[in-house]
TORZA-655820 format. One record per residue (C-alpha): residue in three letters; x, y, z. Coordinates in steps of 0.5 Angstrom, whole numbers, plus 500, padded with zeros to 3 digits. Layout:
<sites>
AlaXYZ/...
</sites>
This chain:
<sites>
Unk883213695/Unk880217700/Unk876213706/Unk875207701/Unk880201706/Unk876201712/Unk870201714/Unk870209716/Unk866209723/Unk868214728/Unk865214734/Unk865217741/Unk870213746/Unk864215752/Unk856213747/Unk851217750/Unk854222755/Unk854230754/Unk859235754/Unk861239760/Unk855244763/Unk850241760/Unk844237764/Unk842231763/Unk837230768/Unk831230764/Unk825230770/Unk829238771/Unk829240764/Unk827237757/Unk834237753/Unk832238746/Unk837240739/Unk835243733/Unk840239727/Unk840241720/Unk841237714/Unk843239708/Unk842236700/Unk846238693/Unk844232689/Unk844230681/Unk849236680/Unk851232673/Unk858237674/Unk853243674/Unk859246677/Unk858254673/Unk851259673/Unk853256665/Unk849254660/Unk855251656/Unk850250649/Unk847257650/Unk854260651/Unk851265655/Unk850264664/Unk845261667/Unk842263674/Unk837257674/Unk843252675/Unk850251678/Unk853250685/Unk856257684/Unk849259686/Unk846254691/Unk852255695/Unk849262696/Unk843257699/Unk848253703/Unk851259706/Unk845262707/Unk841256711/Unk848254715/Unk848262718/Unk840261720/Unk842255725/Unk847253730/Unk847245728/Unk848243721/Unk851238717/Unk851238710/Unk851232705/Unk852230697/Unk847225694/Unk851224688/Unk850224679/Unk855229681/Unk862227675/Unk857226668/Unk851230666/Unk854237662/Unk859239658/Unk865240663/Unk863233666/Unk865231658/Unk871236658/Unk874232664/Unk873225662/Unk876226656/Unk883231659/Unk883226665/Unk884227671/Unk891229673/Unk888234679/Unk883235683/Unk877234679/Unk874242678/Unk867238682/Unk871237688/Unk875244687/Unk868247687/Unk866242693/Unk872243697/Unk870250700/Unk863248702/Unk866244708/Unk861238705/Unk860232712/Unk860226707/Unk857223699/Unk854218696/Unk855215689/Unk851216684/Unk849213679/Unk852216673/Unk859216677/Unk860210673/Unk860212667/Unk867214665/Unk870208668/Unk872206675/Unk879208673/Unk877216673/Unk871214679/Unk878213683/Unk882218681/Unk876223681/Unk874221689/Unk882222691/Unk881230691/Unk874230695/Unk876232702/Unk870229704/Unk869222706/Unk864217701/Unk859212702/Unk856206700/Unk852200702/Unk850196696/Unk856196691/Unk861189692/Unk867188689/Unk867182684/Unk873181682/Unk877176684/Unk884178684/Unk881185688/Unk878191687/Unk883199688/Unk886200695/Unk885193697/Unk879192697/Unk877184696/Unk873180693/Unk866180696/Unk867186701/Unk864193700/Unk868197694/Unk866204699/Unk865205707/Unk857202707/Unk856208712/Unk860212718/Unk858214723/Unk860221725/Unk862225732/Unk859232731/Unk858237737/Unk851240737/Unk848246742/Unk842245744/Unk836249745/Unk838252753/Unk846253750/Unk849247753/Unk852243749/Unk852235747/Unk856230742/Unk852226738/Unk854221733/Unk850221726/Unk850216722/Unk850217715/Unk849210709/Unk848210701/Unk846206696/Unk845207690/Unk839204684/Unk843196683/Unk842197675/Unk849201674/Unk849193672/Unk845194666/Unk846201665/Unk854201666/Unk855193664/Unk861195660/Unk865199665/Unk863194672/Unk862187668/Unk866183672/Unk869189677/Unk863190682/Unk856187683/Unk850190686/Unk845187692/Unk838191693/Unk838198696/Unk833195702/Unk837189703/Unk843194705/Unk839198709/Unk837192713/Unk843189714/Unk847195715/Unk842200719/Unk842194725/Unk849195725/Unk849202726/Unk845202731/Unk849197735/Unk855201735/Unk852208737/Unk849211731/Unk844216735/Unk841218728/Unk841215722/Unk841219715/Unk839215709/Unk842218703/Unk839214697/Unk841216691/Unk834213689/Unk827216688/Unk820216691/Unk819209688/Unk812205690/Unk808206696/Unk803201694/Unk808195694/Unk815197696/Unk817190697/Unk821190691/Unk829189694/Unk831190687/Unk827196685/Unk831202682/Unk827207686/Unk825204693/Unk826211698/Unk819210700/Unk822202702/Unk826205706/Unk821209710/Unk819201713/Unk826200716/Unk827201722/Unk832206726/Unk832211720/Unk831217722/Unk831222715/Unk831220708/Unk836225703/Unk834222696/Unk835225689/Unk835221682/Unk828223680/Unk830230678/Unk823232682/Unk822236688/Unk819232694/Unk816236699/Unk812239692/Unk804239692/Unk805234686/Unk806228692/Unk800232695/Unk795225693/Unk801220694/Unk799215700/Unk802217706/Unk806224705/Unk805229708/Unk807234704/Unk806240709/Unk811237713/Unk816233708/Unk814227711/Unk814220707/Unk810215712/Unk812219717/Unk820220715/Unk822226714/Unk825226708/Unk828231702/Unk829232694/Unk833238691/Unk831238684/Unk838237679/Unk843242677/Unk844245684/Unk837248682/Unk834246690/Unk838246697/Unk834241700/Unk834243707/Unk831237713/Unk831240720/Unk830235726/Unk828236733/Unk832230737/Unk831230744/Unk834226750/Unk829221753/Unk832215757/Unk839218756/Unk837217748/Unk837221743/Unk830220739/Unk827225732/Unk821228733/Unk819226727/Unk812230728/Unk816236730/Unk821236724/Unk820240718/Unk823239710/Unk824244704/Unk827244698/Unk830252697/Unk830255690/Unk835258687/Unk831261682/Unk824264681/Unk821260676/Unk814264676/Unk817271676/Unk823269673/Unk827272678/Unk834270682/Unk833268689/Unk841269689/Unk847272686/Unk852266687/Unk858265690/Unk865267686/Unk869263691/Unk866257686/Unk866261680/Unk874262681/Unk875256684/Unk874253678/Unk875258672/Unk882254668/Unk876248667/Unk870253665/Unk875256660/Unk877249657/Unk870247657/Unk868252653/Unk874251648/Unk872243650/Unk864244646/Unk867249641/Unk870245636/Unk868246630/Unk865239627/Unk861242621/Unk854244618/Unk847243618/Unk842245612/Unk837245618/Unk834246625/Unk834242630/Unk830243634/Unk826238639/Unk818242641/Unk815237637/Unk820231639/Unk814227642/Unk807229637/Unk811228631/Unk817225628/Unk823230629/Unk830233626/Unk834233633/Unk832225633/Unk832222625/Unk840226625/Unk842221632/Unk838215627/Unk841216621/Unk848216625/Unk847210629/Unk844207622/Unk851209619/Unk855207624/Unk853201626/Unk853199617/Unk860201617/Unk861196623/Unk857190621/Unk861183620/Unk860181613/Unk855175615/Unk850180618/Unk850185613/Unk845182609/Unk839184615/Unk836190614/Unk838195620/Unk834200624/Unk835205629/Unk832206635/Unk833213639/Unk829218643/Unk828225645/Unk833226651/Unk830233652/Unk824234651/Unk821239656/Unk824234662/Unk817232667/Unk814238665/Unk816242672/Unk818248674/Unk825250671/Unk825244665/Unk822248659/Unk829251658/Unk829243657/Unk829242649/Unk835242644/Unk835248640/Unk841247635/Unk840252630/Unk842251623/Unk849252620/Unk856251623/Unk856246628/Unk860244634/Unk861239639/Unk857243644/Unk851241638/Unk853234638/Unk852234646/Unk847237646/Unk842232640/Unk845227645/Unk846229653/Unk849221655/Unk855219654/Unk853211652/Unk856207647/Unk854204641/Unk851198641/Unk847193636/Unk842187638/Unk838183634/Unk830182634/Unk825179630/Unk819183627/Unk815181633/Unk819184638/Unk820190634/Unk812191635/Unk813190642/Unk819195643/Unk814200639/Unk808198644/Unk812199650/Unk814206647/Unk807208646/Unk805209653/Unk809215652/Unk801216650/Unk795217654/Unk788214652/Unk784218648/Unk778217649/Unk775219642/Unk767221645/Unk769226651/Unk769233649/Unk773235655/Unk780236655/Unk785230655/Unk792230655/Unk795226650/Unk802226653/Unk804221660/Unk810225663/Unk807222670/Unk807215667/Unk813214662/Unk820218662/Unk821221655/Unk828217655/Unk824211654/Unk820213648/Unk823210642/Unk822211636/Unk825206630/Unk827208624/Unk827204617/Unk820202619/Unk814206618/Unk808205624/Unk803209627/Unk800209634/Unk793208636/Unk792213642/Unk785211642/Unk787203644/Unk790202652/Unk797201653/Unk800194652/Unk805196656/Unk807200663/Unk814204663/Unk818198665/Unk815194659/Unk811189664/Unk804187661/Unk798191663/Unk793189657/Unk796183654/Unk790184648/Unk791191646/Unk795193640/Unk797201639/Unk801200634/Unk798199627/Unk800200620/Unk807197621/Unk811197615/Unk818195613/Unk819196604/Unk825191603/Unk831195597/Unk827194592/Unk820198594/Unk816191596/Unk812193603/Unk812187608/Unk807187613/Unk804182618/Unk806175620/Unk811176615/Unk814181618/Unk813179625/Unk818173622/Unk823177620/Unk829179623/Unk832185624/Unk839189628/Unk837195630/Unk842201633/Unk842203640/Unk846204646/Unk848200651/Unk843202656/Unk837200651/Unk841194648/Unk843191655/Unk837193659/Unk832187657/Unk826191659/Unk824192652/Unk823187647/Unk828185643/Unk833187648/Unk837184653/Unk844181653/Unk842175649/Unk839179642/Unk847183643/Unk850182637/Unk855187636/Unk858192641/Unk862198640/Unk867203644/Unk863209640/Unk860214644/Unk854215641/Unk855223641/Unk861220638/Unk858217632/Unk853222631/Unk859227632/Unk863224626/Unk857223621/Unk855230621/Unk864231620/Unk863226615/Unk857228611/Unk859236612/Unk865236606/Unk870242608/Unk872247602/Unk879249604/Unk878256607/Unk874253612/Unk867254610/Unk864247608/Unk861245601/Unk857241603/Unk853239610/Unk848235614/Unk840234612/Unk837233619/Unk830233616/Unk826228619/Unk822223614/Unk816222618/Unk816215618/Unk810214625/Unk805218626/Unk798218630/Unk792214627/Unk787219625/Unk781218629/Unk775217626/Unk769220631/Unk764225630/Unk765229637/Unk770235636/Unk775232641/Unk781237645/Unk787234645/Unk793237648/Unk801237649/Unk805242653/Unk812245649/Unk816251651/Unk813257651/Unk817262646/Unk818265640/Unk823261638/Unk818255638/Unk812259635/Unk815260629/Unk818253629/Unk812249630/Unk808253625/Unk813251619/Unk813244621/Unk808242624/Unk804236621/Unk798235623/Unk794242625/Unk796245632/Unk793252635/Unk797254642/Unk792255647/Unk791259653/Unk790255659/Unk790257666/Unk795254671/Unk799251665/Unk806252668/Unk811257667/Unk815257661/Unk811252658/Unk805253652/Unk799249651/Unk797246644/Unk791243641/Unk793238636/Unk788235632/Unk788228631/Unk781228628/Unk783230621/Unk790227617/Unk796231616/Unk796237613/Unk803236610/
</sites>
C-alpha cells in the first residue's frame, strides 16, 4: 500500500541551507516566506454538488465545488501546500455504493483527489467503518502519501505490508522537502513536517472491525513522542492535522480525550493545527468566548489553526509567515492568519463558485452507479417521515428505525433470552446538525409512498451494526437520564425567553429515546448527566412517570421495575461505548452482522407485501406511538420556551398536522438562516 512499510521521512541532504541567489545574511536583509496551507476535511465521500436523497444538485456541498476554492486560494500565492484531514471513505450514499461493489480501481475519492495535487492525508475516524481490507485497498489509489501517529498494529502475526506487531500501521509523520520564494524572490527549501492522528475511540466505535488487528494511544502522547522526533531530524515547520475537535481549554490534560486540539496547542514545536471532526467552523464568532482564541486571527493559545466545516462546505486556509533568524526558520505566529472560505452564501442563498467539471467528470461512472445504488426499490410507507420535531416529540422517522431494531433483534434472540422484554434505543441522526449556517437542510424529509434505498440511508445515516445489551431497570433510567440532557433547564419562574434544546452541550446522535417504555422528561430538574454520561447532580432526576406494561397490560413502576432486566436494541456504537449506563462490552449479549439501515431496510420489505404488478398491497405504518414526552409544567408565569427547526413550507405544514403539544412559529431577530424559530407550550398538556 502506498507510503505504509517505511517511515516516510524525506529530507534535504544539506538542513538549513537556502537555495542558489538567495542571502542569508540576516543583519543585510529580513529573510521572510509566506506558506499557505490548505484543508478539506470530513468530506464523508461528499465527492459530487449532489444531494443523492433529494435527487437533485446541491451547491452547499461536494469537492466538485471546494476545488474551485483551492484553485482559486493556490493562483493568490506563490507558496502553498494542500492537506486532508480524513472522514473522507463513509458518510453518503456513494460512500455506500462503494463499499458494497469493492474496490477493484481507484476509489472515486481518490480519482476525484488525484487532480488536485494533494501534499499528504490523515485518517479519519470513519475510515475504519467498512473494514481494514477495504481501508487498504481504497488507500493503493491516493497518489499522495497518508499519516498517523497513533494507530499500532495488535496483531501478533502482523499487520498489511509488513507491518509488525506494535509498530505504527501508518507512517506517524513525513517530513517534506518543498521549495518556497520568499518575499524578495529569492528562493529557499524548507522541510515541512506534517503528523496525524486520529480520536483513539475508533476502539469503541469500530470494535467489530479493529479488535484484535489495531490499537490506539492518545493523540497528545503521539504528539509528544513524535513532534521531538521531527524537530531533530530537520522538521523547520510542524503541521499538526488532527482529526479531532477543539475539546477542553480548561483542562486539556486528558491524553485519551477525543477531542484534544486544543492539547495540542501546549506541545511544543507545532506550528499550525488543521483539524476537522467536529463538523463546525473555527475561526467562527461562535469561539469568540473560548479562553485563549482569538478568533480575528484564527489562533487557539497563540497556534494558528483551522476547521473547514464538513462536505467540502469550507476550505480552510492558514497563511504563515516564517522568517530566518539564526540560520532557522521560525512562524510568526502573531503575523500569521486563518479562514475558512465558503462555498456557499448561506445568508443569501447564493453560490460562491461554480465548481469544477474535471471532478465531476472524473468520477461520473460512480455517481451514475450511486444513483442506481440509492434507487432500489425496497417498498411502502403509509406515511411521512419527517424529523422537525425529532427533538420536542416522539417522532415517525426514529419509531420506524425502533420498530425495526425490535423486530430484528426478536427474530435473532436465542431461545433462553427470549422471554426478557425487548426495547429499542435510537436517536435523531438528522436533526438540524449544530444549528449552524448550511445544517438546516439537515433534516430526514421521506415522503410517503414508494420507498427506496436512498430512504433507508437517509432515516439511518451510519453504517453501524446491530448490537443488543442486556440492562436492568435502573440502568435504564440512567440511559434515559443521560439522554435528557439534550434539555435545557427551564426555569419555570422567568418570563424571558429560554431555550429548551442544548445543541452546544449535547450532539443529537446521543439523544436516545427507548421504546417499549413510557417516560416523561422534567426539563424544569437539572441534568444528572453531561454529555459523556459523567455525574454532574447525582440527586437530580429528569426522568419521571417510567413505565413498562408487561403482555398482559399490567404497569410496572418503581423499584420493581428498577429491578427488572431488559435487552435493549442498538448499535455497536452505543452497545460497545460504555458511557451510557446499561451499555459497555460487559451488558453485550447478542452481536449481529446486520447493518442497522439493513435491518431497517428489510423491515419496511417485509411489512410492505407486493402485489405482483409492482405496487404493494400493503406498506409500512411509521406512526410514532408517542410513548415520552415533557412533564407538564405547573407554574402561573406565562413561560416562552423555544426550539429551532427548519424554516420551510414543508415543516409548516407538518408541524401543524403533528404537533403534540401547541407550537407557534415565531419571528426572532438573528435566528440563523434557514432556520424557524417556535414556541412550545410545556405549561398546558398535549393537544392530541
Amino acid at each position: 500500500m502506498h507510503n505504509k512499510k517505511i517511515l516516510a521521512i524525506i529530507i534535504a541532504s544539506s538542513l538549513g541551507l537556502s537555495a542558489c541567489g538567495s542571502n542569508d545574511d540576516d543583519s543585510v536583509n529580513l529573510v521572510e516566506v509566506d506558506l499557505r496551507v490548505m484543508e478539506t476535511t470530513d468530506l464523508h465521500t461528499n465527492i459530487m454538488d449532489f444531494n443523492y436523497y433529494s435527487g437533485k444538485d446541491d451547491p452547499t456541498i461536494g469537492l466538485a465545488r471546494t476545488a474551485s476554492l483551492i484553485n482559486a486560494a493556490r493562483a493568490e500565492v506563490t507558496n502553498s501546500v494542500l492537506v486532508d484531514n480524513g472522514d473522507l471513505l463513509q458518510g453518503s450514499p456513494m460512500g455506500d455504493y462503494m463499499a458494497s461493489v469493492g474496490v477493484d480501481d481507484t476509489h472515486p475519492a481518490y480519482k476525484a483527489m488525484n487532480t488536485l495535487d494533494y501534499d499528504v492525508a490523515n485518517i479519519g475516524n470513519h475510515e475504519f467503518n467498512y473494514g481494514l481490507d477495504f481501508l487498504e485497498k481504497s488507500l493503493e489509489g491516493a497518489d499522495f502519501p497518508y499519516i498517523n501517529a497513533n494507530v499500532i498494529c495488535a496483531n501478533k502475526d502482523g499487520c498489511w505490508n509488513d507491518i509488525q506487531f506494535s509498530e505504527p500501521m501508518f507512517s506517524p509523520y513525513l517530513i517534506k522537502e518543498k521549495v518556497v520564494v520568499d518575499t524578495q524572490g529569492n528562493e529557499h527549501t524548507i522541510n515541512i513536517g506534517y503528523i496525524g492522528f486520529v480520536p483513539p475511540q475508533i476502539m469503541i466505535w469500530d470494535k467489530a472491525n479493529l479488535e484484535g488487528e489495531v490499537e490506539t494511544i492518545g493523540i497528545t502522547q503521539a504528539a509528544n513522542k513524535y513532534v521531538p522526533e521531527m524537530k531533530a531530524k530537520g522538521a523547520d515547520v510542524i503541521i499538526a492535522i488532527p482529526h479531532s475537535g477543539i475539546g477542553s481549554p480548561e483542562n486539556p490534560g486528558d491524553a485519551w480525550a477525543e477531542n484534544a486540539t486544543f492539547a495540542l496547542t501546549n506541545v511544543d514545536g507545532i506550528d499550525a493545527i488543521m483539524f476537522g471532526h467536529s463538523h463546525s467552523i473555527f475561526p467562527h464568532a461562535n469561539y469568540a468566548n473560548l479562553p485563549n482564541t482569538d478568533v480575528e486571527k484564527g489562533l487557539l493559545n497563540g497556534v494558528p489553526a483551522v476547521m473547514p466545516g464538513r462536505w467540502g462546505d469550507n476550505l480552510g486556509i492558514v497563511d504563515l509567515k516564517l522568517r530566518k533568524q539564526d540560520n532557522q526558520w521560525v512562524v510568526v505566529h502573531e503575523e500569521s492568519q486563518t479562514a475558512a472560505r465558503p462555498i456557499y452564501d448561506n445568508a443569501n442563498k447564493t453560490p460562491l463558485v461554480t465548481g469544477e467539471d474535471s471532478i465531476r467528470d472524473a468520477i461520473a461512472a460512480e455517481h451514475q452507479g450511486t444513483l442506481d445504488y440509492v434507487n432500489q426499490p425496497i417498498g411502502k410507507s403509509t406515511g411521512d417521515m419527517y424529523s422537525f420535531l425529532s427533538l420536542v416529540q416522539d417522532d415517525p422517522t426514529v419509531q420506524i428505525v425502533s420498530d425495526a431494531q425490535i423486530a430484528n433483534v426478536k427474530a435473532k434472540l436465542p431461545p433462553e433470552l427470549k422471554d426478557f422484554p425487548i426495547l429499542s434505543a435510537s436517536a435523531p441522526f438528522k436533526a438540524g446538525g449544530r444549528y449552524s449556517e448550511g445544517d438546516a437542510a439537515q433534516y430526514v424529509m421521506v415522503e410517503k409512498g414508494d420507498l427506496t434505498y436512498k430512504n433507508a440511508a437517509d432515516l439511518y445515516l451510519y453504517p453501524n451494526t446491530m448490537v443488543a445489551v442486556k440492562a436492568n431497570g435502573a440502568e435504564l433510567k440512567d440511559w434515559l437520564e443521560c439522554s435528557a440532557n439534550q434539555f435545557n433547564q427551564i426555569d419555570p419562574n422567568k418570563t424571558a425567553p429560554q431555550n429548551l434544546i442544548n445543541r452546544a452541550g449535547h450532539p443529537t446522535y446521543n439523544f436516545d429515546t427507548i421504546d417499549g417504555v413510557t417516560y416523561k422528561i422534567d426539563v424544569t430538574q437539572p441534568a444528572k448527566f453531561d454529555r459523556n454520561c459523567k455525574v454532574v447532580n447525582a440527586d437530580a432526576s429528569r426522568i419521571v412517570d417510567l413505565t413498562y406494561t408487561d403482555l398482559d397490560g399490567n404497569p410496572i413502576t418503581g423499584s420493581e421495575l428498577a429491578a427488572m432486566e431488559f435487552i435493549i436494541a442498538s448499535n455497536n456504537y452505543r452497545a460497545f461505548g460504555g458511557a451510557f449506563a446499561g451499555t459497555g462490552p460487559e451488558h453485550v449479549i447478542l452481536e449481529l452482522p446486520d447493518e442497522n439501515r439493513a435491518a431497517l431496510a428489510a423491515y419496511i420489505t417485509e411489512q410492505s407485501q407486493p402485489d405482483g404488478s409492482g405496487g404493494y398491497n400493503s406498506a409500512v405504518n411509521p406512526t410514532a406511538d408517542y410513548n415520552w414526552d415533557f412533564k407538564t409544567i405547573n407554574t402561573s408565569i406565562q413561560l416562552d420556551v423555544r426550539f429551532e427547526t427548519q424554516d420551510s413550507d414543508l415543516a409548516d405544514t407538518f408541524i401543524q398536522a403533528n404537533q403534540q403539544r401547541k407550537m407557534i412559529k415565531k419571528q426572532v431577530e438573528g435566528t440563523i438562516a434557514g432556520f424557524a424559530i417556535y414556541n412550545i407550550d410545556l405549561q398546558n398538556d398535549p393537544v392530541r
